[in-house]
N, C-alpha and C positions, 0 to 999 in steps of 0.2 A: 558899535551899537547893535549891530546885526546878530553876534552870538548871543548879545545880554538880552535882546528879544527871543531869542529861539531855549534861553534858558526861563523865561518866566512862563512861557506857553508851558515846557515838561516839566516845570514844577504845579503849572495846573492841573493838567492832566492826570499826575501822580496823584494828587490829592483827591481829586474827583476820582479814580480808580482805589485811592485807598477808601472814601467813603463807601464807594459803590460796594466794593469787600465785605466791608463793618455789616454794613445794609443786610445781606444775604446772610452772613456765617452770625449771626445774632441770634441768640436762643430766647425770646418770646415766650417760650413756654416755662422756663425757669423763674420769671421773671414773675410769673402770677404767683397770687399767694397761695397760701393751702386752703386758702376757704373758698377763692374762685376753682380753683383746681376740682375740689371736690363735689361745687356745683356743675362742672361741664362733665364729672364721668356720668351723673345723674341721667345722662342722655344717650352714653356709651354701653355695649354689649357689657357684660363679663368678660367674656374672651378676652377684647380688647382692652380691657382696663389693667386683668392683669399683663400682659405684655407689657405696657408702661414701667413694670418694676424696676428690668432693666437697661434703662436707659438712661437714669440719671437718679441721682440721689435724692433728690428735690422730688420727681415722681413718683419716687420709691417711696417716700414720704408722704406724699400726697394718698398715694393707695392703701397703707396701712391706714390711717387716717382716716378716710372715708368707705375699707373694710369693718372698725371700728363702729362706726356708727350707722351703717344702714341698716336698716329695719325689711326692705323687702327683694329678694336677689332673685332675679330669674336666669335660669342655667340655659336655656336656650331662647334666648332675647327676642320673645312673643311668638314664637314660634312652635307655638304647640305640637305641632304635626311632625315634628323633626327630632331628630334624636340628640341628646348634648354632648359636649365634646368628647370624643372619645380618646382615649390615654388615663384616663382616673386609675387611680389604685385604692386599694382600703385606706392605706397612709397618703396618699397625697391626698384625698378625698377628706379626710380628715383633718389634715392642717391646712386646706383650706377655708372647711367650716370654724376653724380652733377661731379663727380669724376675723370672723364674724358672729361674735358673742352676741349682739340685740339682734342677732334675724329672728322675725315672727312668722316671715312666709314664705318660705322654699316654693319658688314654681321651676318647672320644667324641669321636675327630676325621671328625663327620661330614658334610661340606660337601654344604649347596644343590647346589651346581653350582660348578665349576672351570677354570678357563681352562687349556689344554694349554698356550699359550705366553703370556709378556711381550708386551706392545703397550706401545712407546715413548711417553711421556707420559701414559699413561691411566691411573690408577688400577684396579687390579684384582685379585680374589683367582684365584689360578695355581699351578699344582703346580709350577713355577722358586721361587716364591715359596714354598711351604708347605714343602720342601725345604729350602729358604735357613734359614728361620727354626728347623728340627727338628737342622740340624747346628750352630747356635748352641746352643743344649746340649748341653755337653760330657759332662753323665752320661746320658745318656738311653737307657735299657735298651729300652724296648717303645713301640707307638703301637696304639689302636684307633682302627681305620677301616673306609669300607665300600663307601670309593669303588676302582672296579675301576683306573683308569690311578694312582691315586695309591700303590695297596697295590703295583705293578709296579715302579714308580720306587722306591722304597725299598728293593725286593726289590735293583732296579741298584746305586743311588749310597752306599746305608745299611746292606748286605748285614746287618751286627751288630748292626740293631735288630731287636727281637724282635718280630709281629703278635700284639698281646693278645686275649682273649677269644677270639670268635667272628667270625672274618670272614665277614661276609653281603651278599654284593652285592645292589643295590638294582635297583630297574627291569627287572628279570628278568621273560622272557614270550615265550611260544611263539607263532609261529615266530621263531626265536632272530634277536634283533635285531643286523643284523650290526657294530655298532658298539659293541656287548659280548664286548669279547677281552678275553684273560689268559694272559699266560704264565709257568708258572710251573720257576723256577731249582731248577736239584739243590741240594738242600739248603736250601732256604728255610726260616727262622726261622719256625715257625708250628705250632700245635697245630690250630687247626680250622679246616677250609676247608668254607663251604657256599655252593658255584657253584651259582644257576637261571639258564638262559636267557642262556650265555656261551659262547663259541668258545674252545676251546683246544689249542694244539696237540698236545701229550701231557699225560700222569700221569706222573712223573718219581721219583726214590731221594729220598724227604721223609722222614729218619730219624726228627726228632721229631713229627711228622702223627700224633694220634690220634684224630680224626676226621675222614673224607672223605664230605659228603654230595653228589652230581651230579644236579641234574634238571635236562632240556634243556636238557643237554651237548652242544655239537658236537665232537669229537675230529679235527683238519685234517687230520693227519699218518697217514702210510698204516698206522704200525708205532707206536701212542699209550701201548703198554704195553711198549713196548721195554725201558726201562730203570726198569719199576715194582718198587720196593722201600720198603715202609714199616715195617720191624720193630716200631714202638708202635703200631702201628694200634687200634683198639680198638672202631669203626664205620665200615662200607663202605657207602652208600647208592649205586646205579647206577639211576635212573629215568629210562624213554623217553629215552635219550640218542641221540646221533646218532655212531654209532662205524662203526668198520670192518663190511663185510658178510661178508666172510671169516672163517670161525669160528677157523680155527687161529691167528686173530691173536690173538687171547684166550687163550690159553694160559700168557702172561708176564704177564698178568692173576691167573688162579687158582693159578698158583704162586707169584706174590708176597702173596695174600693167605695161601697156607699156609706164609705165613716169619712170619706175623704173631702170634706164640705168644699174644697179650691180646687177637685181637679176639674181639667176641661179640656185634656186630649184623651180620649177612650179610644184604643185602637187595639185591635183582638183580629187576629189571623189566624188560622188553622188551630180554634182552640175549641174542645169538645165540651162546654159546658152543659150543663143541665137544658133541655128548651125550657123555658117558661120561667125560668129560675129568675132573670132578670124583670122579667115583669111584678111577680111577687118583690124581689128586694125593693124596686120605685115604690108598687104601694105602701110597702110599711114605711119608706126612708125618705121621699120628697116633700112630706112637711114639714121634715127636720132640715133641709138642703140638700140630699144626696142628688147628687147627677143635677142639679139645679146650673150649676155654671156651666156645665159640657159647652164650648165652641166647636170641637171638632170628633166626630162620630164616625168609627171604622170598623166594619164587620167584614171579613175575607174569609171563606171558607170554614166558619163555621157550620160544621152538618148537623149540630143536633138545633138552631137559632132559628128562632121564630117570629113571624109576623108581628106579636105583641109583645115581645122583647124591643123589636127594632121601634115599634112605635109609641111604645111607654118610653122609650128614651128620649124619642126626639121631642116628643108632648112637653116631659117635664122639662126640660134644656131648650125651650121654645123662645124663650126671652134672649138667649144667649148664642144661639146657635150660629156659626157661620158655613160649617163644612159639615157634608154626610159624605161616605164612601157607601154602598151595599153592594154583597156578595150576589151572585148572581140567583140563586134560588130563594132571595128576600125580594127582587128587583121581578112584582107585581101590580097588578092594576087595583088590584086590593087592599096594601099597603097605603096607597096617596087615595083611595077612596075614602078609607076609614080617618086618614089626615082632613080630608076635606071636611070631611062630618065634625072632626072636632073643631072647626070652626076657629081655629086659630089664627095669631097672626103673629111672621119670623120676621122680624124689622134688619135685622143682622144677616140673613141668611145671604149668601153668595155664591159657594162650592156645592153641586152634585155631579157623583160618578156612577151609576147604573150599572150592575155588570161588573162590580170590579173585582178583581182577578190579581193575586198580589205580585210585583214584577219578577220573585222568586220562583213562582209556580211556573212562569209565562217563559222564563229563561232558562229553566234548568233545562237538562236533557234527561234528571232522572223518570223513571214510573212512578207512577202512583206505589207498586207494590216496593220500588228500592226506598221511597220515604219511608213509608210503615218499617221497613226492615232498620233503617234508621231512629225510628222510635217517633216519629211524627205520626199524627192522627191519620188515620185512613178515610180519604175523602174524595171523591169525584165528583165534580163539577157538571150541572146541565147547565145550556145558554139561558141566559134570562129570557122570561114570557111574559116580559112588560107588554103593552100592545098602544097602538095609537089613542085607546079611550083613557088609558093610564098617563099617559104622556101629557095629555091634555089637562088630567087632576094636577100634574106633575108643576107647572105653573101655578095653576088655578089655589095651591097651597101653599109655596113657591114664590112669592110675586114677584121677589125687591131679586130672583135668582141671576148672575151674571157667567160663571163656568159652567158651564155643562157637557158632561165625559160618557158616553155611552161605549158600552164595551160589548159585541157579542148577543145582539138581542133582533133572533133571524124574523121576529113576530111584529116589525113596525114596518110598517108600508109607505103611510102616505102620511110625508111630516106637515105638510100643507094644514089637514086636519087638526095638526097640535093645538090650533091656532081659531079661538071662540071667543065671543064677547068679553069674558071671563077670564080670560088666556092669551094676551097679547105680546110675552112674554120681549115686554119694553127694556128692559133692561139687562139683557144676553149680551154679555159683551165677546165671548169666546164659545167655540160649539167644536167639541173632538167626537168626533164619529168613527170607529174602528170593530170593522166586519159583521157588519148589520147589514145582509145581503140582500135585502127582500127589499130594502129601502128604495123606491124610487126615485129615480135621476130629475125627472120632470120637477114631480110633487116639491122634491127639495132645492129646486132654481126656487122655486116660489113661493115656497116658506124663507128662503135669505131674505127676497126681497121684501117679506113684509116685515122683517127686524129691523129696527127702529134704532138700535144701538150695536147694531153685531159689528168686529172689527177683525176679527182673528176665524179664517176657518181651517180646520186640520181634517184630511180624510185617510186614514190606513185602510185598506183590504175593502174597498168601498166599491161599488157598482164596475163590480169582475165584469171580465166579457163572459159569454157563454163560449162552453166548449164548441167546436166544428161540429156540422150538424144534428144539434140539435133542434135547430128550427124544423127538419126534414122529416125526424122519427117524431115528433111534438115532447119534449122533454123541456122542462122548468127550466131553463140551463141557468146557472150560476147564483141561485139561491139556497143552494146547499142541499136540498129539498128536491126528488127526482121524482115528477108525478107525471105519467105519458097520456097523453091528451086523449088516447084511446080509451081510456079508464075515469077519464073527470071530464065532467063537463064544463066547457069555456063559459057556459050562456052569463055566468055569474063573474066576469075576473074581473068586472072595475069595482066591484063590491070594497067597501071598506071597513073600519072595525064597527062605525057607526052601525052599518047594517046587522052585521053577522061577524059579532065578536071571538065565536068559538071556530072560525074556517078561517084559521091562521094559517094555514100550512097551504090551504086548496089553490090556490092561485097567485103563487111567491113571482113565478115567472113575466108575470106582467110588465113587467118592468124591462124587460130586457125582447120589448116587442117594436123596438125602432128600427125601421130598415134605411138602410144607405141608403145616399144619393148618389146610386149608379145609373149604366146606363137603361134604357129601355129594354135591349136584349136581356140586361143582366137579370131584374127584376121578374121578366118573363118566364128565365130558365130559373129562377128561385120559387116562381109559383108552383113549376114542375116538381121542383123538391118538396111540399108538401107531402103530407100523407092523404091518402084516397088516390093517389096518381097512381092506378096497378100497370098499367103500359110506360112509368118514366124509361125505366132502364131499357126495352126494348127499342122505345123512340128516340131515347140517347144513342144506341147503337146504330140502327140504321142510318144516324147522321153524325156521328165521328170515325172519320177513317183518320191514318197516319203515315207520315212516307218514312221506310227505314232506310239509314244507308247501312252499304254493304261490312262495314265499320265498326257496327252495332251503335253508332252516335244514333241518336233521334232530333229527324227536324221536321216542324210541324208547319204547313204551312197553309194558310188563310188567303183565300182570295172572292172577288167577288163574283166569279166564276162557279158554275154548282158543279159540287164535283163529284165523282165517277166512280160506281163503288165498284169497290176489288171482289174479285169472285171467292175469295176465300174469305170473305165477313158471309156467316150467316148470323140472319135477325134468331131473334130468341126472347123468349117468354121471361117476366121479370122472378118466376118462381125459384129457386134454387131445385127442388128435383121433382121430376114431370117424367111421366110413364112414355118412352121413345119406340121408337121401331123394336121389332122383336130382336135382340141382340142386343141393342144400343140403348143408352142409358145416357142422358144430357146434364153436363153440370155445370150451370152458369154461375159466374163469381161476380162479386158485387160491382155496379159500376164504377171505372177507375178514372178518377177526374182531379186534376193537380188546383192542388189547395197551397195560395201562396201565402205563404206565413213567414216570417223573420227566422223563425226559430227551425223552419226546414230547407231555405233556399239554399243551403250549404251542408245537408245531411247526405247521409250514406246512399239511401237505394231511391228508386223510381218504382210505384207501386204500379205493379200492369195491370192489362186489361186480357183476361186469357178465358176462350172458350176449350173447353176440355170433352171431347169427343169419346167416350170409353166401350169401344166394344165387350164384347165377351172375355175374347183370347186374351185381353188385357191389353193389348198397343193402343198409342194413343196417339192423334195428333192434335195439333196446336194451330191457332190464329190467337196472334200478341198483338197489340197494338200499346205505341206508349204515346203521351204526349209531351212537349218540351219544357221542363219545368221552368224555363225564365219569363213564358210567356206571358203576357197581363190578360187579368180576367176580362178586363171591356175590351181588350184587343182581339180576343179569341174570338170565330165562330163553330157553330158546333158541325158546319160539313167542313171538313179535311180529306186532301187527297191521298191516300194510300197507296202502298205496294206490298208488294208479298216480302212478307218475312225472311231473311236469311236463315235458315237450320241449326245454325251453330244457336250456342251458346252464350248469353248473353250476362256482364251484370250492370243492373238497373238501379236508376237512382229512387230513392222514397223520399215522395214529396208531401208525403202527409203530415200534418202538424201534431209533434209530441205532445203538446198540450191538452187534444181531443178526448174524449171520452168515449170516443166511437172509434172504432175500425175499421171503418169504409170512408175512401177518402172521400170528401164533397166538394164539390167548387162554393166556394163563400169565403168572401172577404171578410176582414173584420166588422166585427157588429158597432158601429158605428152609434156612438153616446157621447151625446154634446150638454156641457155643462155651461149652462147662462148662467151668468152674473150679474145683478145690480141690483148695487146695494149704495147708499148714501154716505155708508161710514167705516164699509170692508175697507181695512189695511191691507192683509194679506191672507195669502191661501199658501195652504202647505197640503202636497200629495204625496202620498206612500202606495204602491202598488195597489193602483189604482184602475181599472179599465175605462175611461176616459179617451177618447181617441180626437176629442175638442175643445179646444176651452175658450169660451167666450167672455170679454170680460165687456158687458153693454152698456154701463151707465154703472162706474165705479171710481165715482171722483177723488175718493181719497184714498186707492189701491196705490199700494208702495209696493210691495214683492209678491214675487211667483216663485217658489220652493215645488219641482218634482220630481220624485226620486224613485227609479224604476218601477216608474208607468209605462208597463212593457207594449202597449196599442198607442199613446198619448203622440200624437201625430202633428197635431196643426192649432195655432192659436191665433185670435184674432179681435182686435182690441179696437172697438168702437169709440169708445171716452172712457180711458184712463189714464190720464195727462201730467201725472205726477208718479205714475207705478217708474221704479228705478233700478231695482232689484229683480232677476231672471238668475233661475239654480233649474238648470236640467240634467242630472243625473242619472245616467245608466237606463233611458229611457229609450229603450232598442230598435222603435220606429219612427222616430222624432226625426219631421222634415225640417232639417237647421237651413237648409236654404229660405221653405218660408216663414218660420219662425223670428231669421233673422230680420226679414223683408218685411215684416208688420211690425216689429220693435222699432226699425231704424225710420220707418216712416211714419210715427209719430210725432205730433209738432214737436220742436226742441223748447220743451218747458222745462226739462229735468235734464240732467247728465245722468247718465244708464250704465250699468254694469251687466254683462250678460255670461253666467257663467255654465261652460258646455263639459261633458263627463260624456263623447257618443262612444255608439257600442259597434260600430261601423268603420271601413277607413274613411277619410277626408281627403279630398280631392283640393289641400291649400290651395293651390295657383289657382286655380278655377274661382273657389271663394274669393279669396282675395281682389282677385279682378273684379268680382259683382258687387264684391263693397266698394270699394276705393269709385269705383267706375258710375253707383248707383245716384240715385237722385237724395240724397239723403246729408239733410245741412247739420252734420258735426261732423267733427276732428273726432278719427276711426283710431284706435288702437290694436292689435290682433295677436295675443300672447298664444305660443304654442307651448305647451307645458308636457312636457315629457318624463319628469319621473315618476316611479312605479318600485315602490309604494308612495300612492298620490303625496306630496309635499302641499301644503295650503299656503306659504308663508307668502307667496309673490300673490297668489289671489285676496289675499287678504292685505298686504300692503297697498295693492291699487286702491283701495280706497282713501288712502292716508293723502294721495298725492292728484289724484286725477282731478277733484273737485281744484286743486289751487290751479292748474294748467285753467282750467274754464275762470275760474273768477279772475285769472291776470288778462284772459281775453274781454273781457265783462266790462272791467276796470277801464281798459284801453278803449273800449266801442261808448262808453258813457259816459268817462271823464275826457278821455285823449283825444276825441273825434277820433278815433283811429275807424279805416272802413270795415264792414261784415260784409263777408263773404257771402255769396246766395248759393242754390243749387236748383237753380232752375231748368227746364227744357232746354234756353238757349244754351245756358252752363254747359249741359249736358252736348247740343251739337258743337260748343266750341270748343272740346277738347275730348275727342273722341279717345285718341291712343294713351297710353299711359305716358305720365304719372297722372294721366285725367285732369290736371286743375290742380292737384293736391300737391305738397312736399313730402312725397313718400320716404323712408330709412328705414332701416334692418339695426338692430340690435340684438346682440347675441350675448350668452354667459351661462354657466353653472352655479344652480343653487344644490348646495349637499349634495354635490355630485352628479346631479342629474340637469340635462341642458338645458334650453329654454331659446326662445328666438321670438323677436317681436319686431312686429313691422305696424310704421304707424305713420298718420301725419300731427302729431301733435306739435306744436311749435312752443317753443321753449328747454323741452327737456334735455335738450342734448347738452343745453348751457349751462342750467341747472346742473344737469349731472358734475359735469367738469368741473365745476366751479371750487373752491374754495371754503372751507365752515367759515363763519363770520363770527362773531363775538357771543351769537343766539344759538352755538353748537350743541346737544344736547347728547354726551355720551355714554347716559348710562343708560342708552336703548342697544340691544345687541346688533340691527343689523347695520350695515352700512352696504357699499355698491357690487363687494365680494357675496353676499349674502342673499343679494335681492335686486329685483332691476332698478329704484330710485331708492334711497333714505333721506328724505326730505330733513329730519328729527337731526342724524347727525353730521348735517350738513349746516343746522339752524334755519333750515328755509320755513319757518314755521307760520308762513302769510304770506298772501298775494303782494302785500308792499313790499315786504322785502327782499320775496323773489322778484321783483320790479329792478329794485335797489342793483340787484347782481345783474341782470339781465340788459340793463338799460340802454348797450351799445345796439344789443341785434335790432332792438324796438326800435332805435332810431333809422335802423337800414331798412327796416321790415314799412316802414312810415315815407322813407323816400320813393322806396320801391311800386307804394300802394297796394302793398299785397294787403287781402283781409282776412281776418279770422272767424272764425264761426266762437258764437257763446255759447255754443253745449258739447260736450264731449260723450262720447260711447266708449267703453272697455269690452272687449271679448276675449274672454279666458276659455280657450278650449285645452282639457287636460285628454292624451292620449293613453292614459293608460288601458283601456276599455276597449281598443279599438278591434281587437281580436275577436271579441264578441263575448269572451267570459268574464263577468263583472271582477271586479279584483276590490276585496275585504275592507272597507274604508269606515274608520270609528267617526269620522267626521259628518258623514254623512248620514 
């Protein structure tokens, strides 16, 4: 019985292996008919449908079949941007179209590269050939393409095929390559043309054209608008083109776009039309509709474009309007005055930009004179002279306005002012301010806070510091604008436009009249630094002396001791040259006083302090004195003990800051300018070189992000209620204290999980940080990534977000469903675990992303589990990174939820539950990227 048993099991088994066989090796796909066959390529590339061919008979069939009958093939499977397959030849290009007798609509025919003619015997794809093979299809309504000689020849040979989509030439680039031409036929089959960097010889009667976009455009022909007529028009872009320099040539220009009853983007860039020209076309053409629908209105460097061009536009497109651009010599107080008077009202209206300036102008590095040589209009730019009374109409005509972009306008002071009965400017939801110098810091805390809707603020090139003393000689400092208080009188500087609208310029500097809070001393010896002090320099000398060693090192030293002066300091008159004893001739050099700046504590020389004795005979002696340049300015006093100079020769360090605009060094710290915030509905702030050296954020309950990006003074931040902000980007910010920076972020209540991402321009002392965090009174789970490659890599700063939110909601999970206990971090916390790991489960994790290393130490609990673990059935791989690539892949791993990461987790939870260890519910990230630490910023498009 025993074998007839063991024979009916391997007959089972056989047969459950011969099923299991069947199972696998079963072709499925053969198996469908040709009609489902041909509905699933419906979903498939080209590429891959033909590959099908060969693989089976049945396929093979199925893809004749269903090349037979479709009606619309796209060659690069929606992929407009991309090029299609390349390998075509004239003949295989050909019998593939032979193939597809009903296609009506070729898309994505966008060739590599194309042969202008046949070469006998050579195989090759050619626009004879691409031609050949498009009029073997006899239904063929439309082709998209992108190539410029190929869209030409169809326009010839094909007149009645239609151009689909968007035609967008490719290899487009200034200065216009002259082997990018285009000419385009009256009446060309084509809805949208978008020429960069193409030669053509006019704009031509394109009835169905309803979109024309032009940048660097060359126009050949003397008369380009001769015969312009596009009645669908419906957007007219004209950027730095290279057109006619005669304005009256433009004329069959703007009167062809006022036949154009649908258009409604008008956007005109470096175009020299007639002035006034526009204003006459509105009156004769808006009560037939011309320029009636406009929603969007751009004027960029037009020089010859005037006041009532810009205003007869906006009048008539008043119903419709949502966006205006203006150039900056349109961008007056006169302008929105005369709006005011018309008494209109924009229900639509949204977008103003002030100043604008087109980002072509803004980026290039050519001149003014190499555009002209290039065949662009000759045009120089002033800043706009909007001023705060303008500003004010600017609402007040404006109501429903939400963007607003000011670029370049040195004539607004006090945005406070914007803001009248009339003017409440409720509905700002966004405010970008970019090198409006004059602008005060104060006025503009206090204008945010009476926006009512504002969410978004951006500052570029905004409340600079003043250069090193200028407070001393009375100079404007850092409104652009250099007016010496010896010359203008102060009695007027809080004046505003209100008062005295035409003393734009007289009193820019106001603004930059906030002194630090230093100490007693400091403020004392800054009063000295005014002008009318004609004994500073001699009463500085008499009370700083310095001790040399014999070494030529300099050490300064301070004590409370009054010290003793060296017989080789003689006092001295603050004049530079003074009638001396008969022979002697005295030449006193400026006072030398170490100005501690970022940008100098690490330069070349040491600027002295040298009296210069010059007799007749010519010999000379010397009294030098230096000071120590690492010393602090509240630290210093100004009597120091001296000794006599050694003879030799010395070289000196210079401590004066390259930034100055003065040549005499001064003691003065940074000009200290603190930005308040509160606002009810600020999201976030974004800074761009900025001189900022505080940022308060007072009463900003719904601030999510801090964005600053080489705020070269930006120092210290400090966050009364903003209890939800999450987001910190400090960027190449060269004085940014990250010790407390970090120390007011981590000691906000833990209502939010925080991300804090650092770029310093300094080294980093890790061990030190890391001990003050892990160590500090601060209730989350600390994270600490050190990012080391250079060119900066983003991929790992930007992953922690994917992952660090699930680490806190598994902790969440556990503290409000699991009873599991939280963690505190209290005082006692704090005495009960003085030495490291402090209370925490601190670990190191290390690895290479693209080659460059990284190392993270943290107490987060779970990841390590996470990591190891296993994908589970919720794997998800068609994300590219996984744990080679980046420090967590949650994605393809499937941890795609706090349950499920539970699910995998579930052993430690139960040991972490007997243990009574607790968790915190909020987590911090800190991403510090080293590449910057040298001190020279390094090129980042990211940022």
């Amino acid at each position: 019985m025993g074998p007839r048993k063991k024979n009916v099991k391997t007959c089972l088994n056989s047969e459950i292996t011969e099923e299991t066989v069947s199972d696998e090796t079963k072709d499925y796909m053969n198996q469908l008919s040709h009609e489902v066959l041909c509905h699933i390529f419906r979903y498939l590339p080209l590429q891959d449908i033909m590959c099908m061919e060969c693989l089976s008979r049945k396929l093979k069939e199925a893809v004749t079949l269903y090349l037979r009958v479709v009606r619309v093939v796209d060659l690069c499977a929606g992929r407009w941007w991309e090029y299609m397959p390349s390998g075509f030849t004239d003949s295989s290009f050909l019998t593939l179209l032979k193939k597809m007798p009903d296609v009506e609509q070729l898309y994505g025919l966008h060739p590599r590269y194309l042969e202008r003619r046949r070469v006998r015997g050579h195989e090759a794809f050619s626009i004879p050939g691409v031609l050949e093979a498009l009029q073997a299809c006899p239904n063929l309504v439309g082709v998209e393409t992108s190539h410029l000689e190929l869209v030409e020849s169809i326009w010839t040979y094909m007149p009645h095929v239609h151009i689909l989509g968007k035609f967008r030439n490719r290899n487009g680039a200034f200065p216009i390559p002259p082997e990018n031409k285009l000419k385009i036929p009256i009446g060309a089959k084509i809805q949208t043309l978008h020429l960069v960097g193409v030669n053509v010889p006019e704009i031509p009667c394109i009835p169905m054209l309803r979109h024309l976009y032009m940048k660097w455009v060359r126009l050949t022909k003397p008369q380009p608008f001769k015969d312009f007529l596009c009645i669908s028009l419906r957007t007219f872009v004209m950027r730095n083109c290279a057109g006619p320099t005669n304005s009256l040539k433009y004329v069959p220009l703007v009167t062809g776009l006022a036949s154009a009853r649908n258009l409604e983007h008008l956007e005109m860039v470096r175009v020299p039309f007639l002035g006034g020209l526009i204003q006459h076309v509105v009156e004769d053409s808006w009560r037939s509709g011309g320029f009636r629908n406009l929603h969007t209105i751009v004027l960029g460097a037009c020089k010859n474009a005037l006041e009532v061009d810009l205003g007869y536009l906006i009048i008539t497109a008043a119903r419709r309007l949502h966006e205006v651009r203006i150039q900056p010599s349109l961008t007056k107080d006169g302008v929105f005055s005369a709006l005011k008077m018309a008494e209109l009202e924009f229900p639509q209206f949204e977008t103003l930009h002030l100043g604008y300036v087109d980002e072509f102008l803004l980026q290039s590095r050519m001149a003014n004179a190499d555009l002209v040589k290039y065949g662009l209009a000759d045009v120089v730019e002033n800043p706009g002279i909007i001023t705060d009374i303008g500003m004010k109409a600017v609402n007040e005509v404006f109501s429903c306005i939400k963007y607003l972009a000011i670029y370049n306008c040195p004539h607004l002071h006090n945005p406070y002012n914007w803001i009248s009965d009339h003017s409440r400017w409720t509905r700002l939801v966004d405010i970008n301010l970019v090198r409006c110098h004059a602008l005060k810091l104060e006025s503009f805390g206090q204008f945010v806070e009476l926006l009512p809707s504002l969410e978004f603020i951006s500052l570029d090139q905004m409340f600079r510091e003043p250069p090193k003393g200028c407070a001393r000689v009375g100079l404007s400092a850092g409104t652009g604008i250099g007016v010496s208080s010896a010359l203008v009188s102060n009695q007027n500087s809080n004046n505003d436009n209100d008062n005295n609208a035409q003393n734009n310029n007289a009193n820019l500097h106001d603004n930059n009249h906030h002194l630090p809070d230093d100490s007693d001393d400091e403020n004392d010896f800054r009063q000295d630094l005014q002008p009318g002090e004609p004994q500073f320099a001699a009463d500085a000398l008499n009370e700083m002396e310095d001790m040399v060693q014999e070494d030529g090192e300099v050490i300064a030293e301070s004590g409370s001791d009054t010290p003793a002066h060296s017989q080789a300091v003689i006092p001295v008159d603050v004049d530079e040259e003074q009638a001396g004893p008969s022979g002697i001739q005295r030449v006193v050099k400026p006072t030398p006083i170490t100005v501690h700046d970022s940008e100098s504590d690490d330069e070349e020389d040491s600027l002295e302090l040298q009296e210069v004795w010059i007799p007749k005979n010519g010999t000379r002696r010397y009294s030098e004195r230096e000071e120590k340049p690492g010393e602090s300015v509240q630290g210093r006093e100004l009597s120091e003990v001296a000794k006599t100079k050694p003879r030799h020769a010395m070289k000196r360090k210079r401590t004066a800051d390259k930034s100055t605009s003065t040549s005499d060094p001064v003691i003065e710290d940074d000009h200290v300018q603190v930005l308040v915030l509160k606002s009810k509905n600020l999201v976030g702030v974004t800074m761009t070189n900025c001189g900022i050296t505080d940022l308060v954020l007072k009463d900003c309950p719904k601030m999510m992000f801090i964005h600053a990006t080489r705020c070269r003074v930006l120092k210290h931040l400090k966050v009364e209620n903003a209890p939800i902000v999450n987001r910190f980007d400090y960027a190449q910010c060269k004085k940014l204290n990250m010790d407390q920076v970090l120390d007011q972020i981590l000691r906000m209540p833990p209502e939010r999980n925080r991300i804090i991402y650092l770029r310093p321009m300094q080294q980093v002392d890790t061990l030190t940080l890391e001990q003050k965090l892990f160590s500090g009174p601060y209730p989350y789970h600390i994270c600490i990534i050190h990012e080391f490659s250079n060119p900066p890599n983003v991929r790992n700063k930007v992953r922690i977000r994917s992952w660090m939110d699930t680490i806190a909601n598994i902790n969440q999970e556990l503290i409000k469903y699991e009873f599991f206990p939280e963690a505190t971090r209290t005082e006692e916390d704090l005495k009960k675990y003085p030495k490291y790991p402090w209370g925490r489960e601190i670990y190191t994790l290390e690895g290479v992303v693209d080659g460059a290393p990284y190392s993270m130490i943290s107490d987060f609990p779970w990841l390590r589990s996470l990591r190891a673990a296993e994908p589970n059935s919720f794997a998800r791989y068609d994300f590219e990174d996984d744990e080679e690539s980046t420090i967590y892949a949650p994605r393809r791993k499937g941890q795609l939820s706090a349950d499920i990461c539970m699910e995998t987790i579930g052993e430690e939870i139960s040991e972490m539950r007997q243990m009574k260890k607790g968790v915190f519910q909020r987590v911090v990230a800190i991403f510090i990227h080293y590449c910057d630490v040298n001190g020279e910023p390094v090129e980042d498009d990211y940022i």
